[in-house]
Every structure is written in structure tokens, then in C-alpha cells.
C-alpha positions, 0 to 999 in steps of 0.5 A: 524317639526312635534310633533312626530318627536319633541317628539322623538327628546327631548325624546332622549335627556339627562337630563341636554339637557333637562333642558337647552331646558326647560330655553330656551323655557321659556325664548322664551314665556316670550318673545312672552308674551313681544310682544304679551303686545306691539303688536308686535308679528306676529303669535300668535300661537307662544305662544301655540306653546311654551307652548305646548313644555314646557308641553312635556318636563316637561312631559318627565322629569316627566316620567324619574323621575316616571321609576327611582322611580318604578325601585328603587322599591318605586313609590311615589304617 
């Protein structure tokens, strides 16, 4: 899948959706990190893949967060 078609996938997802994929994916690089130590993972790209993820969804979150803000007409700074 390609990251604009990821991209368009999480930012159509709801808050809670969004949340729940953020556990996951944490949970899916402690793993990675877990092989990585034992030297058992594959493709090490795996890791910047999963971190990667998280960024853009924090990042949406952070974006929600910013537009509910200015629409109350308070933008925090």
C-alpha cells in the first residue's frame, strides 16, 4: 500500500480507531526492537516502517486536536 493511500486510510478513521491503531502499532515495534536484540528479525526496515506510522497518526491526532482548538476559537500555542 502506498503512504498516500495509508495516509488517506488513517485520516478517515475516528478518534477511538485511531487510538486503537496507535496500541497496535507500538506494540508491533516493541516487538520488532525484541527480534532486532535477538537477531531474529528479517527486514530491518520493519522498525522505520513502524515508526514511521506512528508519527502519522500522532500527527493526525495532533491535527484534530489543533482544528477543534481554533474552531472553539482558542488555538493554544
Amino acid at each position: 500500500m502506498k503512504s498516500r493511500d495509508k495516509v488517506k486510510e488513517l485520516q478517515s478513521m475516528t478518534a477511538d480507531q485511531l487510538q486503537l491503531t496507535l496500541k497496535d502499532a507500538i506494540k508491533q515495534i516493541f516487538q520488532l526492537r525484541c527480534q532486532a536484540a535477538a537477531e531474529r528479525l528479517e527486514a530491518p526496515s520493519e522498525i522505520r516502517k513502524a515508526r514511521r506510522e506512528i508519527a502519522q497518526i500522532k500527527t493526525i491526532i495532533r491535527q484534530r486536536e489543533l482544528a477543534a482548538a481554533k474552531s472553539q476559537g482558542a488555538v493554544k500555542r
